[in-house]
C-alpha positions as CSV (number, residue, x, y, z in Angstrom):
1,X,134.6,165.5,124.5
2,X,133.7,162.0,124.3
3,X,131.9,160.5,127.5
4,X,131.7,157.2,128.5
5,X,129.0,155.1,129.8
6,X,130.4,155.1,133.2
7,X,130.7,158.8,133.1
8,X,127.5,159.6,132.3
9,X,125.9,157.1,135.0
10,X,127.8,158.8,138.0
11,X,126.5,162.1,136.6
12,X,122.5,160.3,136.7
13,X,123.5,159.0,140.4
14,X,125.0,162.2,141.6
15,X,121.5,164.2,140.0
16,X,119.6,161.8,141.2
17,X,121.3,161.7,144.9
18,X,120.9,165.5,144.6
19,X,117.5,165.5,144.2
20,X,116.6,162.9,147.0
21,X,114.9,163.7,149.8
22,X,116.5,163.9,153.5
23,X,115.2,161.5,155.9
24,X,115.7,164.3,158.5
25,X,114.1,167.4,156.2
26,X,111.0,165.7,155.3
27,X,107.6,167.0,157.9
28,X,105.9,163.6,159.2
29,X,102.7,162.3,157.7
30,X,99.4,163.0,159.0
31,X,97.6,160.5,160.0
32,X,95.2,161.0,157.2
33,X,98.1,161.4,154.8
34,X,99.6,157.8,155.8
35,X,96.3,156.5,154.9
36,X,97.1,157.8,151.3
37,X,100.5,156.8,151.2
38,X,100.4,153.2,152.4
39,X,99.0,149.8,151.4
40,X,99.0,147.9,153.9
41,X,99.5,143.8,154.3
42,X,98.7,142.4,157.8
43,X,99.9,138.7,158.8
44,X,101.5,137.7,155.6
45,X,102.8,134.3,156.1
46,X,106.4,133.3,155.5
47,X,106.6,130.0,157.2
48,X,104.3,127.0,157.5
49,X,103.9,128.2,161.6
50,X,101.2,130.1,162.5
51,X,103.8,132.5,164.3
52,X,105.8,133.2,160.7
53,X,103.9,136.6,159.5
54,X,104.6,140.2,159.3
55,X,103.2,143.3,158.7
56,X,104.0,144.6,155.3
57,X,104.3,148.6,154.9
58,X,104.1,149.8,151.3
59,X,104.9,153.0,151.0
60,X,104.0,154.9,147.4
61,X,106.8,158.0,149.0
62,X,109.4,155.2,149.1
63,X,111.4,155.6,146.2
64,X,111.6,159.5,146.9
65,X,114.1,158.9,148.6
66,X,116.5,157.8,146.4
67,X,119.7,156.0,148.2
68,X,117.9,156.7,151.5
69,X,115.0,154.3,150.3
70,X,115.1,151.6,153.3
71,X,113.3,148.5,154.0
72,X,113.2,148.8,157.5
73,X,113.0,145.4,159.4
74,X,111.9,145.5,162.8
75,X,111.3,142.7,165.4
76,X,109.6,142.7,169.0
77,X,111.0,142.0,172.1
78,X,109.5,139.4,175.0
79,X,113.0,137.5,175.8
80,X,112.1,134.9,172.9
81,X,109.1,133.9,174.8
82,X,106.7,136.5,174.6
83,X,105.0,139.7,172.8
84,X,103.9,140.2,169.5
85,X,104.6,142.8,166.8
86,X,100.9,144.3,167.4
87,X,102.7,145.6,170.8
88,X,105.6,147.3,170.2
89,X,104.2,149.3,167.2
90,X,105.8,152.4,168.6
91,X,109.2,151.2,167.4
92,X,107.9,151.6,163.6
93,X,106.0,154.9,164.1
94,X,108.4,157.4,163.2
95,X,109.4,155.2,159.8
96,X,106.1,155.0,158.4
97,X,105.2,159.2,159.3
98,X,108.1,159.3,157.3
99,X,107.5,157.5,154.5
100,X,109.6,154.8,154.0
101,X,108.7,151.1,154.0
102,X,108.5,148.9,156.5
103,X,108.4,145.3,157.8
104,X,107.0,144.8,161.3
105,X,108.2,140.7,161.9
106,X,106.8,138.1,164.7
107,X,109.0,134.8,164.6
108,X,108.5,131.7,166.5
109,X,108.1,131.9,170.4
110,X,109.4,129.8,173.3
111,X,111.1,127.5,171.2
112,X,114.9,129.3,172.2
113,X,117.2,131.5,170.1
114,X,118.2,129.8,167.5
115,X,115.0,129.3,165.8
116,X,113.5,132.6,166.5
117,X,117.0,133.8,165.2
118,X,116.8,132.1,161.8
119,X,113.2,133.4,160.9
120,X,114.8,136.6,160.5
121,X,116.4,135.0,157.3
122,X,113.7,133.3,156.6
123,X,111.4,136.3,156.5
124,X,113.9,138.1,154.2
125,X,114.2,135.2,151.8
126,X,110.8,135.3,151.5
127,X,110.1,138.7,150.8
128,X,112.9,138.4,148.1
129,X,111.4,135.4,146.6
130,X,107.7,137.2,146.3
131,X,109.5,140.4,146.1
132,X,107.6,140.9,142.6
133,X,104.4,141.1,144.8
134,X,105.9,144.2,147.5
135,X,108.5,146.3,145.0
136,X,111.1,146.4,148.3
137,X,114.4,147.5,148.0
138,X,116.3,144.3,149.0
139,X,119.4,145.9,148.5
140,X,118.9,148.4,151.4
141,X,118.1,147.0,154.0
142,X,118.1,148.3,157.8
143,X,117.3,145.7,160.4
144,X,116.3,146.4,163.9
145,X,114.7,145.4,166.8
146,X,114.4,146.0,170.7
147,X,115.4,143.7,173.4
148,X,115.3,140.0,172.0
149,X,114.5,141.3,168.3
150,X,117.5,143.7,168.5
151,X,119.5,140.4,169.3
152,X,118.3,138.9,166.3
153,X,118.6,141.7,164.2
154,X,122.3,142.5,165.2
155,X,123.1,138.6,164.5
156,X,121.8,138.7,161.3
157,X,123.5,142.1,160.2
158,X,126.6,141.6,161.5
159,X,127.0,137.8,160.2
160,X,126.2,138.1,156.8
161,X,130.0,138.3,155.7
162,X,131.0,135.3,158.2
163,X,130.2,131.9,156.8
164,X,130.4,130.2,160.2
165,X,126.6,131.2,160.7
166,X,123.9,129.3,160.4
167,X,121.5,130.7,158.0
168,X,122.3,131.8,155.0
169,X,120.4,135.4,153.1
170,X,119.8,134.6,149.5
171,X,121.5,136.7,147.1
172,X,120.3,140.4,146.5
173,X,119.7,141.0,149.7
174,X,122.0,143.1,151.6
175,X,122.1,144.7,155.0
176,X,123.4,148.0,155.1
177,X,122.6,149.2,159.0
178,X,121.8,147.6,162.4
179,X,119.7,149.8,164.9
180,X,119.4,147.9,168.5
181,X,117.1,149.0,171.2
182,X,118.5,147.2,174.3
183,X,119.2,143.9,172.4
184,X,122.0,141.7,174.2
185,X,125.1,141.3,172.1
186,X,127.5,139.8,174.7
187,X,127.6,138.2,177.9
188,X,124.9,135.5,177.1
189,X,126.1,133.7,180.1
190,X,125.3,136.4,182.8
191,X,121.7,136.9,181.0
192,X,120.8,133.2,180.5
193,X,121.5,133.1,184.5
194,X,119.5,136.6,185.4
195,X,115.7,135.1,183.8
196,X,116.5,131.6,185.1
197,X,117.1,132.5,188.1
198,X,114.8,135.4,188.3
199,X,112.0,135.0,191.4
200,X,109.5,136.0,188.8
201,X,108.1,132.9,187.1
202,X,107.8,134.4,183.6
203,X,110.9,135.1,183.4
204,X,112.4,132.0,184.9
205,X,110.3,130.6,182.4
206,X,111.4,132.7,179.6
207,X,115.4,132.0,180.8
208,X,115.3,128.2,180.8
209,X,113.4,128.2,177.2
210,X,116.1,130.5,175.8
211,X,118.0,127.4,174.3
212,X,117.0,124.0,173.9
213,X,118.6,122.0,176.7
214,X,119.3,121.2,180.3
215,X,120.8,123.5,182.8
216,X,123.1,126.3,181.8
217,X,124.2,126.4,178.3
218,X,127.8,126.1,177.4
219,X,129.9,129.1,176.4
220,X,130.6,127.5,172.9
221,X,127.1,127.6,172.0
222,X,126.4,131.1,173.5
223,X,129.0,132.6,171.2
224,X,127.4,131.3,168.0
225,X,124.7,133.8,169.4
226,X,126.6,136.3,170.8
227,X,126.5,139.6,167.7
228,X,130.3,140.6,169.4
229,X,131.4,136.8,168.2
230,X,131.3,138.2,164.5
231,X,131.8,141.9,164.7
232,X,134.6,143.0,162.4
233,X,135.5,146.4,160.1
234,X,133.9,145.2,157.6
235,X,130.4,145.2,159.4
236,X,127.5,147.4,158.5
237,X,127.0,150.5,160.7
238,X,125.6,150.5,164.1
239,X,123.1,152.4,165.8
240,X,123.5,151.2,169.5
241,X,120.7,152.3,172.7
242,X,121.1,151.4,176.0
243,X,120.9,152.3,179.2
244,X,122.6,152.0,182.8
245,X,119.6,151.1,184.9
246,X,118.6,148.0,182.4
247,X,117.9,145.8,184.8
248,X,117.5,142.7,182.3
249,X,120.6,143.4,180.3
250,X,123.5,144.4,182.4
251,X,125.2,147.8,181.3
252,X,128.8,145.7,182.1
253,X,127.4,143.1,178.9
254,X,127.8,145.6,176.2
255,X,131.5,146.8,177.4
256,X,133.6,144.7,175.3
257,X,131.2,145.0,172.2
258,X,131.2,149.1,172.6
259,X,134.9,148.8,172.7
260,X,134.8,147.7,169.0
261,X,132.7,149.7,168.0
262,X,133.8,152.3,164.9
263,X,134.0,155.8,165.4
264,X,133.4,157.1,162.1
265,X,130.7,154.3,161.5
266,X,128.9,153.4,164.1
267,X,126.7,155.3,167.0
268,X,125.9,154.9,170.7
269,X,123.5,156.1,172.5
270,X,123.7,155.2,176.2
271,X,121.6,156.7,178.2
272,X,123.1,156.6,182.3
273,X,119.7,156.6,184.3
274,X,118.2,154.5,181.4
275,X,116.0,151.9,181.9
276,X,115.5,148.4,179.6
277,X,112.8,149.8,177.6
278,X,113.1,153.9,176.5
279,X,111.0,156.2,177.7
280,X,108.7,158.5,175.1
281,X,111.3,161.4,175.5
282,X,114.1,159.0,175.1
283,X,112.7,157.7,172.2
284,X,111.7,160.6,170.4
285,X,115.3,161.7,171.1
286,X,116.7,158.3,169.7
287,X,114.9,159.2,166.6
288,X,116.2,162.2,165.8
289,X,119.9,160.3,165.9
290,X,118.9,157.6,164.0
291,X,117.4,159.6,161.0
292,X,120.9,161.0,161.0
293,X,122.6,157.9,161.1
294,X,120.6,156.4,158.6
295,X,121.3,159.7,156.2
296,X,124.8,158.8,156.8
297,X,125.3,155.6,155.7
């Protein structure tokens, strides 16, 4: 029996697949074991501001994995205005006692959504540009965030198909799963209005810096930041937590987008006496979903 080329390359893939480890199998790293495993890069620059760095996670286990080798993306919350990737570590943890590798990303602060928004893209440019100097699987990528970074994250995933966005990914990098922690994706309007109005002044601050103007902004620029504006079939998968007592981002803002969501592809976790930010129990139980999710995609 002759066999082709293209044969005998599924056969390699489906060995090779075989023979991959599960993201939900594998026992977490010690603590002295990730010390083995990882090389780490702290504050590489990938901007000319001193708020464009990341964290960089090298992980020698990566490629173990085989098609469930990620680059896992993840950017802090603060409402655009505040935090820093040093305080939201927690979000990473249960990728790197895994294995796989991992970008933790600042972006520019207090300078409203559309700038911190495009140093997403800029980040992964970058890392494709250098990628020579990291070894990252650009073709696998899983972005995610809480709060404000899942808003960026989930803009960035789910426009890379819709040339109507702004910033444009390079070629060879692709997206293939969003996971947002609490990150608005509609109703910009009603949030915009609950920080500026808010009685605390941090967050009335944060509100009025969210985009670069006077008074409220208009509905036609809210929906070029709005992830439900591009959502569509053809999106990557979705790992969606929220819950009913966020306080910050109404439960009644995710309605329409949840109503597109995909039942075969995508996943929600909504949690009813939630809060904005997860508890440790809700987390570690967010986890355990999301391995799956990501083993499914």
């Amino acid at each position: 029996m002759k066999i082709t080329t293209s044969y005998l390359i599924l056969i390699i893939s489906i060995i090779l697949s075989s023979c991959s480890k599960k993201l939900t199998s594998t026992l977490d790293l010690s603590v002295a074991e990730k010390e083995e495993v990882y090389k780490v890069l702290k504050d590489v620059s990938y901007g000319s501001d001193a708020e464009q760095v990341m964290d960089v996670y090298l992980s020698q286990n990566a490629t173990s994995f085989g098609k469930l080798n990620y680059t896992i993306v993840f950017l802090h919350g603060g409402a655009y205005y505040l935090s820093d990737k040093s305080q939201e570590e927690r979000y990473i943890e249960p990728y790197l006692r895994k294995g796989l590798n991992v970008v933790n990303l600042n972006y520019r602060l207090k300078r409203g959504i559309p700038l911190a928004t495009s140093d997403l893209t800029n980040a992964l440019n970058f890392l494709k540009a250098n990628n020579a100097d990291f070894g990252l699987n650009l073709d696998n990528v899983i972005v995610t965030g809480f709060s404000a970074g899942a808003q960026i994250a989930t803009n960035v995933g789910l426009r890379q198909d819709n040339p109507s966005f702004p910033d444009k990914l390079n070629t060879g990098i692709s997206i293939k799963g969003i996971i947002n922690f609490s990150g608005p994706v509609d109703g910009l309007d009603v949030i915009e209005k609950i920080f500026v109005d808010h009685e605390y002044e941090l967050f009335s601050k944060a509100g009025k810096a969210l985009f670069p103007s006077e008074g409220y902004t208009s509905n036609e620029v809210l929906s070029v930041y709005a992830p439900v504006s591009y959502f569509d079939a053809d999106d990557p998968p979705i790992f969606l937590w929220h819950g009913g007592l966020d306080d910050q981002i109404p439960p009644a803002t995710f309605e329409q987008f949840v109503s597109l969501m995909r039942k075969v592809k995508d996943t929600r976790m909504f949690i009813p006496n939630g809060k904005h930010s997860p508890t440790e129990e809700e987390l570690a139980t967010a986890y355990v979903e999301i391995f799956k999710f990501l083993e499914g995609l």
